[in-house]
C-alpha positions in Angstrom: 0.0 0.0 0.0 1.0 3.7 -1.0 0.4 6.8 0.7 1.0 10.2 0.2 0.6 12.7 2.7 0.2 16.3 2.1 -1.5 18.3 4.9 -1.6 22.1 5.6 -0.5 23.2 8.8 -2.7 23.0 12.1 -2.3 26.4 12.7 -1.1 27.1 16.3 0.0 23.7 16.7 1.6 21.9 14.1 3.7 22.9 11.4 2.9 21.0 7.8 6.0 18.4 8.4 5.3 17.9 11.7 1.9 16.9 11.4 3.1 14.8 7.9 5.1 13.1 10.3 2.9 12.2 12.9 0.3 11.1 10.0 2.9 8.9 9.1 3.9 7.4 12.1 0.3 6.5 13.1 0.0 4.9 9.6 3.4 2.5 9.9 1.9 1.9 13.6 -1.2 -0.2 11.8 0.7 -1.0 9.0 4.3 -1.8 8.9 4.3 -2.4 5.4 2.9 0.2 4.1 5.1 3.1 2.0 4.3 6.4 3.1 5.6 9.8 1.3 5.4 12.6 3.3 5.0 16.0 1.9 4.9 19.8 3.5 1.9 21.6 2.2 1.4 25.4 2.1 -1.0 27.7 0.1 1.3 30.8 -0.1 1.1 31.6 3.5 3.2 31.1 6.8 5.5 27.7 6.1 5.6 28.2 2.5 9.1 28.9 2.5 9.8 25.6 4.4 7.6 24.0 2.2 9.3 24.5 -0.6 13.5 24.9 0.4 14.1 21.2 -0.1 13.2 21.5 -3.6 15.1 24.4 -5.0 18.9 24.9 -4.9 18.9 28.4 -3.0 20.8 29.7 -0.2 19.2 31.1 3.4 19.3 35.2 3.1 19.2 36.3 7.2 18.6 40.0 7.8 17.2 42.7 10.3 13.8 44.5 9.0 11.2 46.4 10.3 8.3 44.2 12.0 4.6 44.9 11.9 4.7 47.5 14.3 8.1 48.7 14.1 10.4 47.1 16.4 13.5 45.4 14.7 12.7 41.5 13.5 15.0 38.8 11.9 13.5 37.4 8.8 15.1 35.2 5.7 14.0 34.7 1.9 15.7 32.0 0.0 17.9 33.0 -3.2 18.5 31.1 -5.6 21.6 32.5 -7.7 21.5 30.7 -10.8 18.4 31.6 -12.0 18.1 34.8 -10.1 14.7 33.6 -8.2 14.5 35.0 -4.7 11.6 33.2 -2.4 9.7 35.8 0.0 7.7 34.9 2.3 5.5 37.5 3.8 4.9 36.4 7.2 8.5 36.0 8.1 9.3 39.6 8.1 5.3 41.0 8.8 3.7 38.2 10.1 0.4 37.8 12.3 2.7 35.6 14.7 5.2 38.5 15.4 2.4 40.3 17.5 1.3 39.1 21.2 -2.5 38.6 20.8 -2.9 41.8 22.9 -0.3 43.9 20.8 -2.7 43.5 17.8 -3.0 46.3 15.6 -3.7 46.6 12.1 -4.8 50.2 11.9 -0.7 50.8 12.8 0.8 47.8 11.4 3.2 47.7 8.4 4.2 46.1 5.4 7.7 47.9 5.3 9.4 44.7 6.5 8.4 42.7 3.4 9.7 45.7 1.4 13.2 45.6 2.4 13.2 41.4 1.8 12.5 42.5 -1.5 15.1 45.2 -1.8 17.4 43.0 -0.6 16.8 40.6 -3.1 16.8 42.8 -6.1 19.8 44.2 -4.9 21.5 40.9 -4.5 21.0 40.5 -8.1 17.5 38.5 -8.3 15.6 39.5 -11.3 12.5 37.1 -10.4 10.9 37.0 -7.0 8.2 34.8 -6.0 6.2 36.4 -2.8 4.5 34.3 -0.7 1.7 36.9 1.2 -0.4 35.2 2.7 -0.1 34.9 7.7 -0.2 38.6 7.4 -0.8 41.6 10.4 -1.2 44.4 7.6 -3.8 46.3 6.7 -2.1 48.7 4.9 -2.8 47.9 1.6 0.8 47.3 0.5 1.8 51.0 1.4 4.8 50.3 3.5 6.1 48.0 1.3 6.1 50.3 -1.4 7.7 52.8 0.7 10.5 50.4 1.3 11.3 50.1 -2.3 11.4 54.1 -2.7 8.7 55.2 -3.6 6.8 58.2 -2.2 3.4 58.4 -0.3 3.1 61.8 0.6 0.5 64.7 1.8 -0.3 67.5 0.8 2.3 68.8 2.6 4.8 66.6 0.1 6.0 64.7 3.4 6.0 61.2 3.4 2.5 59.8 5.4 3.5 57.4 8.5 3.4 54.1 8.1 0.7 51.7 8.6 -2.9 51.9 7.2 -3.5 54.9 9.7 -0.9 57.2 7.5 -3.2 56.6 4.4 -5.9 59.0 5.9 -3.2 61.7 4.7 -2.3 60.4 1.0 -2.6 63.1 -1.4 -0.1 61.8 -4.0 2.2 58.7 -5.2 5.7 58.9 -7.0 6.6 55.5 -8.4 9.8 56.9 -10.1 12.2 54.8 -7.8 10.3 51.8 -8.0 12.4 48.9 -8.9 11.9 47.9 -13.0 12.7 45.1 -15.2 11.8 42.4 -12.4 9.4 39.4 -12.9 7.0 38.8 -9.6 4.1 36.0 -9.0 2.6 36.5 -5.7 1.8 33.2 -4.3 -2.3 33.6 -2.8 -4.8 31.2 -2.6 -7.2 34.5 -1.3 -9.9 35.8 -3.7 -11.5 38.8 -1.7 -10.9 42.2 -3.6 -9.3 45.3 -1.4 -12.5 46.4 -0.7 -16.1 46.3 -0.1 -18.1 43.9 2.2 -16.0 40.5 1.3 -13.1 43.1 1.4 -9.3 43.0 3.3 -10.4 45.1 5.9 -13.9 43.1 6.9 -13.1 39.1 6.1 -9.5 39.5 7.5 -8.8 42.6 9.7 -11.0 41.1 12.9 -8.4 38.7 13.1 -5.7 40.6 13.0 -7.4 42.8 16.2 -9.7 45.3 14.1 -13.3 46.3 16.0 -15.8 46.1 13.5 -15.8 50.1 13.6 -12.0 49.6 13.0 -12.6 47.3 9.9 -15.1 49.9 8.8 -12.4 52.6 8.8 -9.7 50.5 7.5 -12.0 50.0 4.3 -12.1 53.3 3.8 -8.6 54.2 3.8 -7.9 51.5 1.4 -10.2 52.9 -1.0 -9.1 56.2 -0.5 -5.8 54.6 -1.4 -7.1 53.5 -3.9 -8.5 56.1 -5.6 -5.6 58.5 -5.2 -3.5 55.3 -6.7 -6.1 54.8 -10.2 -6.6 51.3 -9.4 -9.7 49.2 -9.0 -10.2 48.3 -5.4 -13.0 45.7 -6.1 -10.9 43.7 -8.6 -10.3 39.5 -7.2 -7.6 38.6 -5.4 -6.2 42.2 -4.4 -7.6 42.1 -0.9 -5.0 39.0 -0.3 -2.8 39.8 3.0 -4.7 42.8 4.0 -4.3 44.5 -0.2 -0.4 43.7 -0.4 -1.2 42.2 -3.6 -3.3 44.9 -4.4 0.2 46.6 -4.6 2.1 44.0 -6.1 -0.4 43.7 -8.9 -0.6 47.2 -9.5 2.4 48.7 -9.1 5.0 46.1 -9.8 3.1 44.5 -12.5 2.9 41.0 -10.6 0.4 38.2 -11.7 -1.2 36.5 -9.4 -1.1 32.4 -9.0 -2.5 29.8 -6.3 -0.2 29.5 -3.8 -1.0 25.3 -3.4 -0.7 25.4 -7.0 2.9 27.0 -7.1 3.9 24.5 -4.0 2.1 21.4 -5.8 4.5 22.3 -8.7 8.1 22.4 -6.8 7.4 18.9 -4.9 6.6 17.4 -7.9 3.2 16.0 -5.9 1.4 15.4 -9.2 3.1 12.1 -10.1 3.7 10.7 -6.7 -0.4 11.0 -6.3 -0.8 9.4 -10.1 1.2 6.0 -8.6 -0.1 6.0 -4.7 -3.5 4.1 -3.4 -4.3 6.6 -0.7 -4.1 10.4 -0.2 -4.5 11.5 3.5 -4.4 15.5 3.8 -5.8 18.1 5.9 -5.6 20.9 8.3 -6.4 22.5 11.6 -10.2 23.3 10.4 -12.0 21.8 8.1 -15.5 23.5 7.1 -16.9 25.1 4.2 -14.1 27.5 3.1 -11.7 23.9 2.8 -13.4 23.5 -0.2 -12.9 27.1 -1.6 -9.1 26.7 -3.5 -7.3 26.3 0.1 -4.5 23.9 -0.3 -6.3 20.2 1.1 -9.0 21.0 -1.5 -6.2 21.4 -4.7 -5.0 17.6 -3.1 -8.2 16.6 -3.1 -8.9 17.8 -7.1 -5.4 16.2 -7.5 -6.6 12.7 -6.2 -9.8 12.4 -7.8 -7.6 13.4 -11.1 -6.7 9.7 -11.0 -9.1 8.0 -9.1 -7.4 7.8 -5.5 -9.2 7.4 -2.0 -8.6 11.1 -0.5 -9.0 11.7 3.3 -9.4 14.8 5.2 -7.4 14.7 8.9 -8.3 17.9 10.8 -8.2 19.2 14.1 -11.9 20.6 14.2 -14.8 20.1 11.9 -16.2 23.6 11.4 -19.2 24.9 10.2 -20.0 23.7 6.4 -17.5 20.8 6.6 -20.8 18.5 5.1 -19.2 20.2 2.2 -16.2 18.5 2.0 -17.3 14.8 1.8 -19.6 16.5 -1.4 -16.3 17.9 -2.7 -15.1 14.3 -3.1 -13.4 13.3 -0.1 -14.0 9.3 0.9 -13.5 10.7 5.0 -13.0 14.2 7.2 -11.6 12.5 10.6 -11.2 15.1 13.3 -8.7 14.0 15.9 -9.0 12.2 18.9 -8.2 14.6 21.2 -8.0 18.1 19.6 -5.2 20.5 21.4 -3.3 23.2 20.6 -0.2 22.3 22.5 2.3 20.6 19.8 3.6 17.4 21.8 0.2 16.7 22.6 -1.5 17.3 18.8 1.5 14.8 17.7 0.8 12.3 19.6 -3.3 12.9 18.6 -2.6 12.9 15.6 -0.4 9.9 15.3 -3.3 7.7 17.6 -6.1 9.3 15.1 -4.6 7.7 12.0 -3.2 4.6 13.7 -7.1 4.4 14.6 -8.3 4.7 11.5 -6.5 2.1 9.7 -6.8 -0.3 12.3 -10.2 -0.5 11.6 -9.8 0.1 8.1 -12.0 3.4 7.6 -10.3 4.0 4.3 -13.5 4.2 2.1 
């Protein structure tokens, strides 16, 4: 028997390997014979880098940025020198997870961070970048990172506007002049919500990231505002991705806009080892109705009924909508034994879930 394992992170608990792993372990634990191919799963967001790095021949960039709220951060991108193909990954330098729960601001936080990864990069020689975005605590619509690549957000005063999305209430202009040129960037998103409007950044996303529902209200209104001063359409798909950074990607650096999974899917080569395996096992900390909605353990699931394969969901919780799931096309949704956020104790969950399962031989 073959099995592939590709789940998504349980957020808060288990990184995409880790819980590979423990899938894997709980698997041999029922069945010694069985060969089991674990691989890390990521839709653009947080672990995308780590996702990807065993399949690309690139070198760990380590520098000092500017966090989400200011205060000095290390983050890395991967650069690969040959083809001159630098790796982002948004959340590393203006992640959600560099904020304490009660430090949570997205009316103040910035993009800037993720702007000097990218200088770096081009400066370093890279002439194609492939920005992960998603795990972000910006609302800013992209602003700061702009800023970090020279160009000017200024009043009417001609001084620059603070950062974060609070220093949008004073845009009067935009100078793109020293905006990097001649560079290739796909922004890796698996989001679909436009910068504004009711399904937009500030309202689906912004709540999370510690906004009031006055708050979101505001931050909506700076975006457009942003928008509007900037030309482009704040209602277009996909632009509200990581609170509007790819609004500004898109816009102002010409980047197209792909499925994260998709661009992940591609680098592991997950494709053929699916075509030759018997069973698929994915999953992640949630499943419910947005699963099925282009996040990663749905693109494994279109992947295994592509050639025919038993596909089953491992989660941590079964959320609203997840009835959804088995209509998609997968054969189970399992939630775990004893759902935690603490990571020893998810591993061990996890690894008595699936030893469970095909003990009693709930593969159909």
């Amino acid at each position: 028997m073959k099995v592939v394992v590709a789940t998504d992170s349980f957020k808060g608990s288990l990184s995409s390997l880790e819980a590979g792993n423990a899938i894997k372990a709980g698997i041999l634990a029922a069945c010694p014979s069985a060969s089991v191919t674990v691989l890390p799963l990521a839709d653009g967001g947080e672990g995308t880098l780590d996702a990807i790095a065993p399949y690309v021949s690139a070198v760990q960039k380590r520098l000092i940025v500017t966090g989400p709220l200011g205060s000095p951060v290390e983050a890395s991108y991967l650069f690969d020198r040959a083809s001159r193909t630098a790796f982002i990954e948004m959340a590393k330098a203006s992640g959600l997870t560099l904020v304490p729960p009660s430090s949570l601001d997205p009316m103040k936080a910035t993009s800037y961070g993720t702007g000097e990864l990218i200088k770096d990069a081009v400066t370093s020689g890279a002439g194609t970048l492939v920005i992960c975005i998603g795990g972000s605590a910006t609302n800013d619509g992209g602003a700061g990172m702009l800023q970090a690549l020279g160009a000017r957000l200024t009043g009417k005063d001609g001084a620059d506007i603070p950062l974060g999305c609070i220093g949008l209430r004073d845009l009067s202009d935009i100078d793109t002049s020293a905006l990097p040129r001649d560079i290739s960037v796909t922004v890796a998103s698996d989001v679909t919500n436009p910068l504004c409007g009711p399904d937009g950044a500030s309202f689906v996303y912004g709540p999370q990231k510690g906004a009031s529902p006055q708050t979101a209200a505001v931050m909506d209104s700076l975006l457009l505002h942003f928008a509007t001063v900037s030309g482009f359409d704040p209602f277009e798909t996909g632009t509200g991705a990581a609170g509007g950074m790819s609004f500004a990607l898109k816009n102002f650096l010409g980047a197209s806009v792909r499925s994260g999974a998709d661009i992940v899917n591609e680098y592991t080569g997950i494709d053929s080892l699916i075509r030759e395996c018997d069973i698929v096992i994915t999953g992640e900390g949630r499943m419910d109705s947005q699963t099925v909605k282009g996040k990663a353990p749905y693109k494994i699931l279109s992947l295994g009924r592509k050639y025919g394969k038993t596909v089953i969901g491992i989660t941590g919780i079964l959320g609203d909508g997840y009835e959804s799931c088995l209509a998609a096309g997968f054969s189970r949704i399992v939630p775990l034994i004893r759902p935690t956020m603490e990571r020893e104790e998810a591993l061990l969950s996890v690894e008595e879930t699936v030893r469970h399962l095909f003990k009693e031989g709930g593969l159909s």
